[in-house]
GUZA-901923 format. One record per residue: residue number from 1; residue in one letter; x, y, z of N, C-alpha, C in turn. Coordinates in nm, 3 decimals, m for minus. Example, Ala and Ser with C-alpha at 12.3 -4.5 7.8 and 13.67 -1.06 7.14 Angstrom:
BEGIN
<1,a,<1.319,m0.569,0.780>,<1.230,m0.450,0.780>,<1.320,m0.330,0.780>> <2,s,<1.285,m0.225,0.708>,<1.367,m0.106,0.714>,<1.290,0.003,0.787>> 
//
This chain:
BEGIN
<1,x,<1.788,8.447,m2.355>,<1.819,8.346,m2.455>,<1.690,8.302,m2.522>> <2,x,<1.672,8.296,m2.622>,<1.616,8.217,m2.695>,<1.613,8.127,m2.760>> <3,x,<1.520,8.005,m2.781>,<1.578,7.884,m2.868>,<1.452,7.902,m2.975>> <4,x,<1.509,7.842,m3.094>,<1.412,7.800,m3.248>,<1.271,7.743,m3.166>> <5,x,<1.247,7.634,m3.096>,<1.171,7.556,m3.070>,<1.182,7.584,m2.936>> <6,x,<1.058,7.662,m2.854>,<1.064,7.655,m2.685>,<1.032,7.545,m2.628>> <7,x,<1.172,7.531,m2.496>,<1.167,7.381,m2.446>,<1.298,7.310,m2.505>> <8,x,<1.319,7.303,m2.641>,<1.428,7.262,m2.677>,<1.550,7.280,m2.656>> <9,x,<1.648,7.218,m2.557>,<1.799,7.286,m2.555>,<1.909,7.204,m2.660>> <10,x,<1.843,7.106,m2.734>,<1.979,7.042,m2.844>,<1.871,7.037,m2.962>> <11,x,<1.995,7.007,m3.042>,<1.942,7.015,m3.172>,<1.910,6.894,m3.232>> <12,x,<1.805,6.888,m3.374>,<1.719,6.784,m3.385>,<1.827,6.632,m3.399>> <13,x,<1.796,6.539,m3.367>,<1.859,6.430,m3.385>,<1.964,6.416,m3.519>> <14,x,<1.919,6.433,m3.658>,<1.957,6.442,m3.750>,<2.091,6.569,m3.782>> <15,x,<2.092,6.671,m3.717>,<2.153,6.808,m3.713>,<2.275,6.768,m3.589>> <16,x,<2.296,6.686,m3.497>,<2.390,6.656,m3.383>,<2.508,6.587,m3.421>> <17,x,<2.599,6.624,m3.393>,<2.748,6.606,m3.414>,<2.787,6.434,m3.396>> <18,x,<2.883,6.443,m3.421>,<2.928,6.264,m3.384>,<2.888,6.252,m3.208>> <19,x,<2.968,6.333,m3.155>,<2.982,6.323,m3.008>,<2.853,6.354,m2.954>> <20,x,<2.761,6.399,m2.979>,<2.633,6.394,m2.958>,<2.527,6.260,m2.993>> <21,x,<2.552,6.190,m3.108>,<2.477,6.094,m3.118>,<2.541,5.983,m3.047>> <22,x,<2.646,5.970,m3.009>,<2.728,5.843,m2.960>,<2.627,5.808,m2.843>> <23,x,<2.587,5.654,m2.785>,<2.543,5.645,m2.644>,<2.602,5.646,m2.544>> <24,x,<2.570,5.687,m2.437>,<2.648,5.720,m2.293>,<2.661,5.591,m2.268>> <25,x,<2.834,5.573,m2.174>,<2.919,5.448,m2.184>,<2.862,5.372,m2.101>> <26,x,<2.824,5.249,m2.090>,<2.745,5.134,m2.091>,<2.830,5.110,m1.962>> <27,x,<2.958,5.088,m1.974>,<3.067,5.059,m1.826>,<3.104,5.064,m1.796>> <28,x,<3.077,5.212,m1.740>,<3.185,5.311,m1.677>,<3.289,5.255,m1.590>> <29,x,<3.234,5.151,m1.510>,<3.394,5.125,m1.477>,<3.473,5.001,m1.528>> <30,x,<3.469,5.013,m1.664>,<3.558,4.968,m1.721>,<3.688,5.064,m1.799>> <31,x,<3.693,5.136,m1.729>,<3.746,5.263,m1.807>,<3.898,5.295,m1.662>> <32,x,<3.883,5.163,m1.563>,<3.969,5.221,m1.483>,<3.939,5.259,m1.384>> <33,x,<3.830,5.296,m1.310>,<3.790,5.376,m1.215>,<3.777,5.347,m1.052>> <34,x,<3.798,5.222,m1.097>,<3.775,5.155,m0.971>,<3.896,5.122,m0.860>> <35,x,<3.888,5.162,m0.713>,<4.041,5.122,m0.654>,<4.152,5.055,m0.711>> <36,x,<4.294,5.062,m0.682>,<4.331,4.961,m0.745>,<4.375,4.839,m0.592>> <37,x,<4.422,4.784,m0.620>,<4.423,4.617,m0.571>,<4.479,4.655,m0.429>> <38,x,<4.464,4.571,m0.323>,<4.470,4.550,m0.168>,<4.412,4.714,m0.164>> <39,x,<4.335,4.794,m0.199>,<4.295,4.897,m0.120>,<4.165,4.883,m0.020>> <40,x,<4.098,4.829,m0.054>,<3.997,4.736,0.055>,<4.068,4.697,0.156>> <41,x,<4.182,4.596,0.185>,<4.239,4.543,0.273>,<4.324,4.635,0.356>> <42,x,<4.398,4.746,0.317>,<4.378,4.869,0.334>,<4.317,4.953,0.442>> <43,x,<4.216,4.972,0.359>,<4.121,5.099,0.428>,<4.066,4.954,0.605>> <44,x,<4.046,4.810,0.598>,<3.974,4.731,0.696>,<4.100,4.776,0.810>> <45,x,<4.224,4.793,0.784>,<4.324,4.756,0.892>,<4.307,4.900,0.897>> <46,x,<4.303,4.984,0.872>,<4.329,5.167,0.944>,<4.191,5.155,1.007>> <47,x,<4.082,5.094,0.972>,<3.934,5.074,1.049>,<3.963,4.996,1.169>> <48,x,<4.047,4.888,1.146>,<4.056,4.810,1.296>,<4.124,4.881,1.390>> <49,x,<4.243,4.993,1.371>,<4.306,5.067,1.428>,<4.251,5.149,1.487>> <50,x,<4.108,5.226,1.460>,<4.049,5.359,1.533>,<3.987,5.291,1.669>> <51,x,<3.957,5.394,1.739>,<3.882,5.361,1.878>,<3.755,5.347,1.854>> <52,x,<3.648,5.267,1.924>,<3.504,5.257,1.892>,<3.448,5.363,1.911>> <53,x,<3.481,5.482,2.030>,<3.386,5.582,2.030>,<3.486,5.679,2.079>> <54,x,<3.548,5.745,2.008>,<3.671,5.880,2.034>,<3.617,5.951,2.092>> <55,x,<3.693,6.018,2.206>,<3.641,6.166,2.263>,<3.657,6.297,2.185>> <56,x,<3.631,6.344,2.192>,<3.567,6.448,2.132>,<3.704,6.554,2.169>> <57,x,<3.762,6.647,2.136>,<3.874,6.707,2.162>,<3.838,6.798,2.273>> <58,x,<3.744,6.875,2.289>,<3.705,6.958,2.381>,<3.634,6.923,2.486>> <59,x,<3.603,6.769,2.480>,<3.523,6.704,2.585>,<3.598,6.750,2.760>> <60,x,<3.665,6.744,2.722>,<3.743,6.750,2.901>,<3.745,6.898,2.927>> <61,x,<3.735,6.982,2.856>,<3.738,7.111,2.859>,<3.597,7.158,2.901>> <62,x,<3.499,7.065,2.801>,<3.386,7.120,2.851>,<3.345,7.073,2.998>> <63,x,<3.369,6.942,3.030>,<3.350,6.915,3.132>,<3.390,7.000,3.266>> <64,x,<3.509,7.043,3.236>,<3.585,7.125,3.348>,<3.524,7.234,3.387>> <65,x,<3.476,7.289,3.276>,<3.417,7.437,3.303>,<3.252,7.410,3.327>> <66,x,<3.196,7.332,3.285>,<3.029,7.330,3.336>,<3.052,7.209,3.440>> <67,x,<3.186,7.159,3.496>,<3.113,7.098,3.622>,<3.093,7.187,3.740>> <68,x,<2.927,7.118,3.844>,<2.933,7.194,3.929>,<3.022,7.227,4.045>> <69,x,<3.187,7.107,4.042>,<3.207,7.083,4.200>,<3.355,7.158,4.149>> <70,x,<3.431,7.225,4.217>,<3.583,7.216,4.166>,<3.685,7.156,4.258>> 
//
């Protein structure tokens, strides 16, 4: 590839389309983006529900087979 001007990948300020000169949106989340309502309250109660420190699925398995005593 080559460009007119090396280094340059857009074209001069004056030569750029509408959608090119427009400024990038100031607030993005005003556009919607953000959870919508009780999802915070939500996600705290499926958090209060988990165990503090889960076993591991294969934990007892591993144990079984590398203990020394049977």
């Amino acid at each position: 590839m080559s460009a007119p001007n090396p280094g340059r990948q857009s074209p001069e300020p004056e030569q750029q389309t509408g959608a090119q000169q427009q400024a990038a949106q100031a607030a993005p989340n005003d556009l919607g983006g953000q959870p919508a309502q009780g999802t915070k309250q939500a996600n705290e109660d499926q958090k209060a529900n988990l165990s503090s420190n889960p076993t591991h699925p294969l934990e007892k398995h591993s144990e079984e087979t590398t203990s020394k005593t049977k």
